[in-house]
C-alpha positions as CSV (number, residue, x, y, z in Angstrom):
1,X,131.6,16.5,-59.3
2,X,134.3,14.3,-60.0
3,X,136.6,17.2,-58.6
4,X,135.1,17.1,-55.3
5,X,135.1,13.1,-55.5
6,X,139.1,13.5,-55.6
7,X,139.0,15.9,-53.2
8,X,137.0,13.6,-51.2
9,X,139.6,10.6,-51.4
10,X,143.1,12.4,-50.9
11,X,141.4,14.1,-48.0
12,X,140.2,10.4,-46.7
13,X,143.8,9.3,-47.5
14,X,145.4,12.1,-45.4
15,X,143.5,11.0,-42.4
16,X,144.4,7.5,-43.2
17,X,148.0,8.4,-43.0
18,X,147.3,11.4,-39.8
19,X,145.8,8.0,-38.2
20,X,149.1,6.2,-39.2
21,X,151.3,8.3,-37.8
22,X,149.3,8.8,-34.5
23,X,149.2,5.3,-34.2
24,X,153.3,5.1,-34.3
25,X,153.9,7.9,-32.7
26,X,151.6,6.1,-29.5
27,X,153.2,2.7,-30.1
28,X,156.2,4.7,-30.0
29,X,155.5,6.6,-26.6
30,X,154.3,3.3,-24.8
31,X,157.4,1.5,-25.3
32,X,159.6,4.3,-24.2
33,X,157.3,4.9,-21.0
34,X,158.0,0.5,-21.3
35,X,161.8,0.7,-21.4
36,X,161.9,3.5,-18.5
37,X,159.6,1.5,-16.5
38,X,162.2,-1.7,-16.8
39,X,165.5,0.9,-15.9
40,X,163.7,1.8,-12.8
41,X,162.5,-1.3,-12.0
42,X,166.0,-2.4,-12.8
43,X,167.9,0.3,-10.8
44,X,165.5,-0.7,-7.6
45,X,166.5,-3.7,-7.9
46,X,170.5,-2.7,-7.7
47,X,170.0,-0.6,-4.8
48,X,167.6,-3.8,-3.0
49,X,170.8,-5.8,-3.7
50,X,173.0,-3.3,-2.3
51,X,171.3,-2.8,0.8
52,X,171.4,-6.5,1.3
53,X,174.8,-6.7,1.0
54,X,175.8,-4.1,3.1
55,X,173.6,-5.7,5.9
56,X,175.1,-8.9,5.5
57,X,178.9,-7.6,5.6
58,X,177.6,-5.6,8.6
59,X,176.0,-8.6,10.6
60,X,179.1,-10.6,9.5
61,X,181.3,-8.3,11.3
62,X,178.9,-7.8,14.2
63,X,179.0,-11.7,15.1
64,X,183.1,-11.6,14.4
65,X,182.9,-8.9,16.8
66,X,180.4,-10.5,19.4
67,X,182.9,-13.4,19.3
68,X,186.0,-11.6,19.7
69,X,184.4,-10.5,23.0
70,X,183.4,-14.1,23.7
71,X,186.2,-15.5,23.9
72,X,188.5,-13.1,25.0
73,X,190.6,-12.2,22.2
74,X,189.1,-8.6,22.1
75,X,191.7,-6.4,23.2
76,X,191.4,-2.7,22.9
77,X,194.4,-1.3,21.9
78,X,194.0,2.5,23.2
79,X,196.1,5.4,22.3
80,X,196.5,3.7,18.5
C-alpha cells in the first residue's frame, strides 16, 4: 500500500514537472514566433521607407527636369 502511494506521488510529481516544461517550452515558442513577427514587421517597414525615398528623389529630379525644359536651360548635349 504505502508503496503504491509513493508510486502515486512521484508519478503525480513527474507530470507536474512534464506540465512545467511544456508550459516553458510554449512560452518559449510564442515569444520566438513574437520576436520574428517584430523583424518582419520591422524589415517591411525599411523597405516602405525605401520605396518612399526613392520616389521622392525620383519626383525631385522629374520637377528639376520639367523645369530645365521650362525655362530653357535644357540643352541636350548629343554625341557625349
Amino acid at each position: 500500500m504505502q508503496l503504491d502511494t509513493t508510486i502515486d506521488q512521484r508519478r503525480r510529481e513527474i507530470e507536474n514537472v512534464s506540465g512545467d516544461i511544456n508550459g516553458e517550452r510554449e512560452q518559449n515558442d510564442n515569444m520566438k514566433n513574437a520576436y520574428k513577427r517584430h523583424q518582419l514587421d520591422l524589415l517591411a517597414m525599411k523597405l516602405e521607407k525605401s520605396k518612399n525615398t526613392f520616389e521622392l528623389v525620383r519626383a525631385q529630379n522629374l520637377s528639376k527636369r520639367y523645369d530645365e525644359v521650362s525655362t530653357n536651360r535644357f540643352r541636350p548635349q548629343y554625341g557625349e
